[in-house]
N, C-alpha and C positions, 0 to 999 in steps of 0.2 A: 226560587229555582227548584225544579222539584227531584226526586231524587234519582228520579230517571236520566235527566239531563246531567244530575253531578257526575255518577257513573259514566255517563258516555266520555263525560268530560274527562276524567281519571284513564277512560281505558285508552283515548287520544293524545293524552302527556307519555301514558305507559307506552306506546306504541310507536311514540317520537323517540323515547329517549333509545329504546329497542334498538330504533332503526340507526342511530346514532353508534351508539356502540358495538351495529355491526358493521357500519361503512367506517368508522374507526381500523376496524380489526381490518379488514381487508384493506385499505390504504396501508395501515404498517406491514403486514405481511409482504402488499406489493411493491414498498419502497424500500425494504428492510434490507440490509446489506448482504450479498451473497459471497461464500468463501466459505476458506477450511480455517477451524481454529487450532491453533498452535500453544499446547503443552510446555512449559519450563519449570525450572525448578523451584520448590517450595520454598528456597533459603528466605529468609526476611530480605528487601532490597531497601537500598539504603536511595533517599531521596536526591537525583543527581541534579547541580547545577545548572540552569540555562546555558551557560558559558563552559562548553566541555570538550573534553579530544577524546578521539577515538581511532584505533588505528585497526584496520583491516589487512589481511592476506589471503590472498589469492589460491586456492587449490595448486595454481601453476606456481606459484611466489612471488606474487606481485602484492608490491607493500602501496596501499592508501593511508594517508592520515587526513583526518576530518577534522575539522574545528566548528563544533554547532554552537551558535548565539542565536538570538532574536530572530526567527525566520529567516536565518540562513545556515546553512553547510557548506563552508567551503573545502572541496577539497581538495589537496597539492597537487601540482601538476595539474588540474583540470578545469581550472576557473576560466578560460575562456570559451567552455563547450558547454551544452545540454549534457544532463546525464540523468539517467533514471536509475534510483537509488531503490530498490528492491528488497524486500521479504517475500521467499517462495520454499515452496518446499518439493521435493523429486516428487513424494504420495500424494499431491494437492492436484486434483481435478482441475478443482482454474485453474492454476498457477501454470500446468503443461502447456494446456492451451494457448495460451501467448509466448510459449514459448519460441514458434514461426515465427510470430508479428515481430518479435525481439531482434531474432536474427535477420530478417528483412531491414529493417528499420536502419541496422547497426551496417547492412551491406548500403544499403541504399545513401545511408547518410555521412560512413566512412570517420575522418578524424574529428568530424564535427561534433559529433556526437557520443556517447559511452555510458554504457551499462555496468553498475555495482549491482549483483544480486547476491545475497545473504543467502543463503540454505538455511533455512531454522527447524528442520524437520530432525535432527541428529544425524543424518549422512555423516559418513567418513569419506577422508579425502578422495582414498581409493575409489568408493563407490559414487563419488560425485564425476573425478575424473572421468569413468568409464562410462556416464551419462553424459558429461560431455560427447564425447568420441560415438554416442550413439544418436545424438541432436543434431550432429555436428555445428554446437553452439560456439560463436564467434566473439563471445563479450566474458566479462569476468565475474566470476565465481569464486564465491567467501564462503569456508567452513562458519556456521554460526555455530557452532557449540562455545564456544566461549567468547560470547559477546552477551551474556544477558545486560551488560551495564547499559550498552546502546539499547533493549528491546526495554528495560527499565526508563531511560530516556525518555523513549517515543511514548511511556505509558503516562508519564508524569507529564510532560511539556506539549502531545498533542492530543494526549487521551486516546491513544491504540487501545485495542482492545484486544490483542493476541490471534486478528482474523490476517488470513492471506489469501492472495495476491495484497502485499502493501506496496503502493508505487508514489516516490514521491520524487519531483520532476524540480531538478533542479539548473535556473537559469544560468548566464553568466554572473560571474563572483558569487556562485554559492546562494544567492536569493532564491527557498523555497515559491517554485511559482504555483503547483499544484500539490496535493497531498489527497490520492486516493487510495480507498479502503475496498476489496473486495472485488466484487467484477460489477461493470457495468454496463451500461446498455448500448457502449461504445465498445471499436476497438481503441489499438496502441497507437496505431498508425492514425487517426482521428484526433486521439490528442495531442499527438505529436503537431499536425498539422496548426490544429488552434493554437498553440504553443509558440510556432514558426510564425502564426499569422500576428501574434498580440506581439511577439518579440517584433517583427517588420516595424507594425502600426508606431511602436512606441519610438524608433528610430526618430 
């Protein structure tokens, strides 16, 4: 072979692999998870249990307690509804945005259904409330400041990565049935539907 040919031949591996490593780049970039990431504190965190409780309050004072195990969260009072279990935050770009689809959802769907959303952005009660009353949002609202156990949880047992919108969709008796990170190419109301349709089918 002579050495004209080996060259060409080098510059057609070079050129493959090139090409490779930019259709690489651009599939991750366009699959890559969209959202705000969410800041906590530096303390060391201690490794939590698959099998743990967590109890939540409401801005209004409504008390949740959660019991996570093995792909599930059940929580009191609400094991025989849907519920979408939430990290968001007031300053999170996505996370406003579903903020309609949330409350639609929540009118549309009534006692069947119900929203836990987490603030993990540091809001005070105060200024949660009064973003309330400016949404006019119909579902329930948790101070997170003092939940890193639970955002240490989700870090250990489903690999979060501190990104928001986190929406995790939980069936009857607490069986996580989705777990999304970010925004997607969907709306709320979309998954909700698939949600409704795979709950029917399995009847």
């Amino acid at each position: 072979m002579s050495i004209q040919k080996i060259l060409n031949l080098v510059i057609v591996v070079l050129l493959l692999v090139l090409l490779s490593f930019v259709g690489y780049y651009f599939y991750s970039t366009q699959n890559s998870q969209i959202g705000t990431k969410v800041h906590f504190s530096s303390k060391k965190a201690l490794f939590p249990p698959l099998d743990t409780e967590f109890n939540f309050k409401t801005v209004d004072n409504k008390e949740f307690k959660i019991r996570a195990s093995n792909k599930k969260m059940v929580i009191s009072g609400l094991e025989d509804k849907i519920v979408f279990l939430k990290i968001f935050g007031w300053d999170c770009q996505y996370c406003k945005k579903e903020i309609p689809q949330l409350i639609n959802l929540k009118k549309d769907l009534g006692d069947s259904f119900e929203v836990i959303a987490i603030e993990a952005e540091q809001h005070s009660d105060e200024e949660s409330l009064k973003y309330i009353k400016e949404y006019g949002i119909n579902y329930n609202i948790v101070n997170g400041t003092t939940h890193q156990k639970f955002y240490n949880y989700l870090k250990v047992h489903y690999g979060w990565d501190n990104l928001i919108p986190l929406t995790i969709v939980l069936g009857k008796d607490g069986e996580v049935l989705t777990y999304e990170v970010g925004v997607k190419s969907y709306n709320l109301s979309e998954l909700m539907k698939a949600i409704l349709a795979r709950d029917t089918s399995q009847k």
